[in-house]
N, C-alpha and C positions, 0 to 999 in steps of 0.2 A: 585486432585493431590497435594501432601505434598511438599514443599520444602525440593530439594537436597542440602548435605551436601558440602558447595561450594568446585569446583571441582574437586568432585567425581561423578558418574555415578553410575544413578540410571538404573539400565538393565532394570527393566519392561518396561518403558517408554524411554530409551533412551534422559536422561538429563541433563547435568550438570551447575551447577552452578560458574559461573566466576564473576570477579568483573573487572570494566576498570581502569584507569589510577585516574581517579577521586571517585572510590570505590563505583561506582555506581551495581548493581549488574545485570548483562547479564546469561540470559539460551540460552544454545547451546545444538543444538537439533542434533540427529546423525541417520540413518537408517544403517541397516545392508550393506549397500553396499556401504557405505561410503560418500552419500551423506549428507550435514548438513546445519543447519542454525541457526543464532545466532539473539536473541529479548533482546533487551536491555528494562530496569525499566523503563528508562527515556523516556518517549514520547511514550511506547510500540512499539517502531519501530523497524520492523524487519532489520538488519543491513548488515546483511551477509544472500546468501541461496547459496553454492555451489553444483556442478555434483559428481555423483560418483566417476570424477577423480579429485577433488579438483580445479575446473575451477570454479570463482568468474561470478553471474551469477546478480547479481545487481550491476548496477553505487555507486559509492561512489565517490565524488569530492577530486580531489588530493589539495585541500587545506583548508579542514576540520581539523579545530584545535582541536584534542582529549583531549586537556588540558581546555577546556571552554564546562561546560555542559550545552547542546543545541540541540536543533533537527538537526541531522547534512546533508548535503546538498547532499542526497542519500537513499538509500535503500526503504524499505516501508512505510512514515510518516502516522500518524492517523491525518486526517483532521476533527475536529471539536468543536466545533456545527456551522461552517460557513466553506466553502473553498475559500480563495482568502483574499481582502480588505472588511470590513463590518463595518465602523462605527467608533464606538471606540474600536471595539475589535481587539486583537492580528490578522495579518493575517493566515488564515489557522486556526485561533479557537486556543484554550488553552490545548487539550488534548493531543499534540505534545512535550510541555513541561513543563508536570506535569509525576515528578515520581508516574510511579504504583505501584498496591500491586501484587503480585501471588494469586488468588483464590482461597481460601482454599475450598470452595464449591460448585464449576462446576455444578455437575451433578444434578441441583437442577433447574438447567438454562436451559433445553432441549439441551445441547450442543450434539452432536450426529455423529462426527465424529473423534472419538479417536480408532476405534477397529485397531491393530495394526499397530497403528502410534505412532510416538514420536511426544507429543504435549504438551505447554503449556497453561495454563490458567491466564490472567491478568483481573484485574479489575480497574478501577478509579470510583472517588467519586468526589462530587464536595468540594473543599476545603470553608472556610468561607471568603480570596480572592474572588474566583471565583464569589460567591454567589453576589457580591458587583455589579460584571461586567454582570455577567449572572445568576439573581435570579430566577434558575430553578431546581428542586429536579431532579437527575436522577443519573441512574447506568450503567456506558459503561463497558462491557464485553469485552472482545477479546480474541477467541482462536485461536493461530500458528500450524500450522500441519504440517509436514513431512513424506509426502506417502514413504511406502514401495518403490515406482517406484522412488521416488525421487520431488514426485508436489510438491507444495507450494501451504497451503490452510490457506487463515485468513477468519475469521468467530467473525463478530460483532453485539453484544445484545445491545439496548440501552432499558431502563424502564424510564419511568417518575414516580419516587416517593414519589411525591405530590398531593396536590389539585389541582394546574391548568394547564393547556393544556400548552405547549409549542411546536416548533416549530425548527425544524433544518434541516441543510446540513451537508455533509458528504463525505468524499471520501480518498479512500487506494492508496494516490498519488506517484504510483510505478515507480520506476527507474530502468531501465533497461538495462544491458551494451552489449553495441552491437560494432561491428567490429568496423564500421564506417559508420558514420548516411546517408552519399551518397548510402551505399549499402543496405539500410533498405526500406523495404516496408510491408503498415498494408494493411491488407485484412478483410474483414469484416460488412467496415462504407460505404460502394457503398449506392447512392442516401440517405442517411439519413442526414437529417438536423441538422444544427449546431451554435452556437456560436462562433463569432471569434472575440474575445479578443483583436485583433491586428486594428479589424474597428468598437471601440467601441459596440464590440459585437453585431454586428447585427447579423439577423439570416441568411443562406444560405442552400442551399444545396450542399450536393458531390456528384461532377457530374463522377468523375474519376474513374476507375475501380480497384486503389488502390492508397492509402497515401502515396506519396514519399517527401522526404526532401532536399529543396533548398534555404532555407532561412529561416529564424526567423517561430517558427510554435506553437501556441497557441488556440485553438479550446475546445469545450467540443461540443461531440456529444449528441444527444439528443434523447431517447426513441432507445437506439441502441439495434442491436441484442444483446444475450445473450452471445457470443463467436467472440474473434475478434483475429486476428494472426499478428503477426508480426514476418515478414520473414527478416533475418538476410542472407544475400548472401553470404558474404565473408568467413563468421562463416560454412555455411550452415548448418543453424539449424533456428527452429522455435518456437519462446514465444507462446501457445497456451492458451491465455487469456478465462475463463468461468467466468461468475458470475448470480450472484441470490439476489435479492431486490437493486440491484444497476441499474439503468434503464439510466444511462448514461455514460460518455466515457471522459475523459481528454487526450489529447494527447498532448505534449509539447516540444521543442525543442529552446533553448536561440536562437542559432546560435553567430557566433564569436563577433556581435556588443554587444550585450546585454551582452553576458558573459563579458568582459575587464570590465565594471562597477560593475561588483556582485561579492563581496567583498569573498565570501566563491566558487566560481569557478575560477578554472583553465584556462587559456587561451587558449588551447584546448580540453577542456573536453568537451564541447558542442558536438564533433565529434565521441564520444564513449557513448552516454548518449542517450537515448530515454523516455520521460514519457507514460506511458498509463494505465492506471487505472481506476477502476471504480467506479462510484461515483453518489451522490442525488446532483443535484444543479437546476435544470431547477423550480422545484416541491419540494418546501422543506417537510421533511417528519413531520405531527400532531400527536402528541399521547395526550390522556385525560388521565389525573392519572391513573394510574395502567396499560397503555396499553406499550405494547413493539415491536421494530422492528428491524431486522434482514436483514443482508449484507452479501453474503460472495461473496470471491472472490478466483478461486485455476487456477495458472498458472502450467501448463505444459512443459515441452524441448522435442521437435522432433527432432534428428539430421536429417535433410533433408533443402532442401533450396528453398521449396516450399509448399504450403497448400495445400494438393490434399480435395476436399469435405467432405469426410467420417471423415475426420481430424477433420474440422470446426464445420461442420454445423448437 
């Protein structure tokens, strides 16, 4: 895909090119029925995915400073080559805030779901920075898509392209906006074991026959099913989470204490805000020079305020 002439619209693909406050440059993606979503350079974060009726369907924190470029406390961040705290590196990994490039040469990548979608194609490298903190040759890919129905599908390439093996984690740490986090329930993660962050991450199981939210909520599922729902009551409607080479599950939730000290949240944004995404963290993924792995992740909207099977599973 070429870069469009900034904003103007390219009809084949349904593109345009915008720039933010800081001349950073964002594509906004559009389907015939009016659904859209906008990927900013910086960070490749998807930032905006709205409904056909123009109803904002990703969290963004109402005190996200647009004027300071930064992975901003919302939408879909790229987590990597680590998710969380790791050492000396950046939390969440460095590829959140490193400007990308637009991919001039896609289709050379097996990328394979553009047939009548509006999509783009990002690339990052690793800078000679980078290379200081994490001396590893590699080429992260990311293609955003825009179903005809209106999903949201990201689909991530990493190669290692060097001589020696390196090693990472990964995860499409999605924000979610929902009514209100009391009315929310994930279906899905029944008996699968977990990580919780909150008791030194030990591991447990869920024993509950859905994830509901009553306090501070920090977990990564682990070896979860391939499809997980999060039903929205109030909204009535349902996030229908799919993915493929992501084998685990982040689910997160500040709650009101943790939010008053995070400097980039809202004092009650915690209350509209759900994380769930999918993600490598338990198992980090090896690739030998030349080899390559593949993530995607395509969320769906049900207006309904329930999962019936046929939906999920």
């Amino acid at each position: 895909m070429g870069h469009p002439a900034a904003a103007v619209w390219d009809s084949e693909v349904a593109t345009a090119l915008v720039k933010d406050c800081n001349g950073i440059d964002q594509i906004k993606l559009r389907n015939p029925h009016g659904a859209s979503a906008k990927v900013s350079l910086y960070g490749g974060q998807v930032i905006s995915w709205k409904n056909n009726q123009g109803e904002e369907l990703l969290f963004t924190s109402s005190k996200v400073n647009v004027k300071d470029p930064k992975a901003i406390r919302g939408g879909i961040p790229i987590c990597f080559p680590q998710f969380g705290n790791c050492g000396s590196h950046e939390q969440h990994g460095f590829a959140r805030n490193k400007i990308w490039a637009v991919d001039e040469d896609p289709l050379s990548h097996s990328f394979k779901d553009s047939n009548r979608k509006s999509y783009v194609d990002l690339l990052l490298k690793p800078s000679e920075e980078d290379l200081k903190f994490w001396p590893h040759g590699f080429e992260l890919r990311l293609r955003v898509c825009l179903g005809l129905d209106g999903n949201l599908t990201l689909i991530s390439r990493v190669t290692n392209t060097k001589e020696k093996p390196f090693s990472f984690s990964f995860a499409f740490h999605t924000y979610l906006s929902v009514s209100d986090i009391s009315e929310v329930r994930i279906e899905g993660l029944e008996t699968v074991d977990y990580f919780d962050n909150l008791s030194e991450r030990e591991r447990f199981t869920e024993q509950g026959d859905a994830i509901t939210f009553e306090a501070e909520f920090e977990r990564v599922y682990l070896r979860s099913p391939n499809c997980v729902a999060v039903i929205d009551h109030e909204k009535r409607r349902t996030f229908v989470i799919k993915k493929d080479g992501l084998p685990d599950v982040v689910v997160w939730n500040p709650w009101e204490k943790k939010s008053k000290v995070m400097a980039d949240m809202g004092y009650d944004d915690y209350r509209k805000m759900v994380c769930v995404g999918g993600a490598v963290i338990e198992k980090p993924i090896s690739l030998k020079p030349g080899e390559k792995w593949a993530g995607r992740l395509e969320i769906n909207l049900a207006n309904s305020s329930f999962c019936s099977e046929p939906l999920c599973f």
